[in-house]
Kinemage of the C-alpha trace (Angstrom):
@kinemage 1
@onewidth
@group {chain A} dominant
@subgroup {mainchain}
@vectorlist {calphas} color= white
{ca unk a 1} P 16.150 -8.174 31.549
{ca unk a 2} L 14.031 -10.037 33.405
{ca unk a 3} L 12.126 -13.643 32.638
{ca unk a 4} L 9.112 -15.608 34.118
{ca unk a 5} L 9.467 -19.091 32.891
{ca unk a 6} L 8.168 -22.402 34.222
{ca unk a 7} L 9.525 -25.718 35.637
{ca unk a 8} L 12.138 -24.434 36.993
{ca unk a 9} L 12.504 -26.680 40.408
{ca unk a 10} L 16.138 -26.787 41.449
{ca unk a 11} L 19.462 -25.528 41.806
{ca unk a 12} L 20.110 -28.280 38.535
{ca unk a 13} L 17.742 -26.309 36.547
{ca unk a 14} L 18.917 -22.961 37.564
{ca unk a 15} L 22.749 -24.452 36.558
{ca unk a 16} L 21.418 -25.506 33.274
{ca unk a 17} L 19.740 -22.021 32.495
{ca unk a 18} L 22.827 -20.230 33.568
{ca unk a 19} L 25.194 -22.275 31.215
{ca unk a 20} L 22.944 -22.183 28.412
{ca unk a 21} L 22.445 -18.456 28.508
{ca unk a 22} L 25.714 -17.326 29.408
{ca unk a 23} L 26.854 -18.899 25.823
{ca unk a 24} L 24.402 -16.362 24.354
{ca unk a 25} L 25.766 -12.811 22.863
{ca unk a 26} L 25.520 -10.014 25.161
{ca unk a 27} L 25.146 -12.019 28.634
{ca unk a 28} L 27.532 -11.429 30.857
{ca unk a 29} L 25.683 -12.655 33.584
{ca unk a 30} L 21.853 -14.850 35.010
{ca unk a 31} L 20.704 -14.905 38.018
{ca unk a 32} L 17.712 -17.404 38.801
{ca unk a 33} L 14.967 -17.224 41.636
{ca unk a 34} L 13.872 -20.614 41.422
{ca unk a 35} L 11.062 -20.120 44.608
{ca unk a 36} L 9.339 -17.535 41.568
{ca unk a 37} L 10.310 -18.621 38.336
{ca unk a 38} L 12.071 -15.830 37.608
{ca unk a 39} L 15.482 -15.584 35.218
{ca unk a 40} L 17.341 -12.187 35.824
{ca unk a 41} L 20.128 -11.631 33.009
{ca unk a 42} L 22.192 -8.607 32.605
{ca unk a 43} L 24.779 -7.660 30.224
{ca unk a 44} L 25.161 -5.740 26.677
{ca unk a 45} L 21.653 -4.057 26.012
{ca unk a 46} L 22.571 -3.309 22.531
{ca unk a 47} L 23.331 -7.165 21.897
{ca unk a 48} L 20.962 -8.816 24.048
{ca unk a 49} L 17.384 -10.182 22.283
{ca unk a 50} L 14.256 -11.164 24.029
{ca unk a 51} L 13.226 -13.244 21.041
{ca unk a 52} L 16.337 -15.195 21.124
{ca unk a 53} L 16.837 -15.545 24.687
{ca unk a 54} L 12.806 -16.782 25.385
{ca unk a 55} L 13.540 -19.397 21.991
{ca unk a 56} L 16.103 -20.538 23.971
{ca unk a 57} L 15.091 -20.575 27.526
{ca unk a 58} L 11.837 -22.706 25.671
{ca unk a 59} L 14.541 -24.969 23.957
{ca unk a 60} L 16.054 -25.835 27.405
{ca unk a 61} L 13.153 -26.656 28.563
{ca unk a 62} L 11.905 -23.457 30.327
{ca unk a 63} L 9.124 -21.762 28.455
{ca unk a 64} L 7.048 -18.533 29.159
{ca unk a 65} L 3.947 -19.219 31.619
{ca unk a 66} L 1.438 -20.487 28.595
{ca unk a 67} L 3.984 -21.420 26.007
């Protein structure tokens, strides 16, 4: 699954995404593209949920472009 999300400015934020994610059902893995926003997560399809993983990328701080 991939993400666009804002403020996301440095290898800090991209540390903080990755350790609040990977506590999340289903991940077994994020990769971040800070240069283009971007939060790539893969893992268990069947357990993974866009809902839950955009409420908490927005909790953290890191909200859809708009949100």
């Amino acid at each position: 699954m991939e993400f666009q999300v804002e403020n996301i400015k440095c290898n800090g934020c991209a540390t903080s995404i990755k350790n609040g994610l990977m506590k999340l059902d289903g991940v077994n893995e994020v990769n971040v593209d800070i240069d283009h926003g971007q939060v790539i997560i893969k893992g268990d399809e069947s357990l993974l949920n866009k809902t839950t993983i955009l409420s908490k990328l927005k909790a953290m701080g890191y909200p859809e472009p708009g949100n």
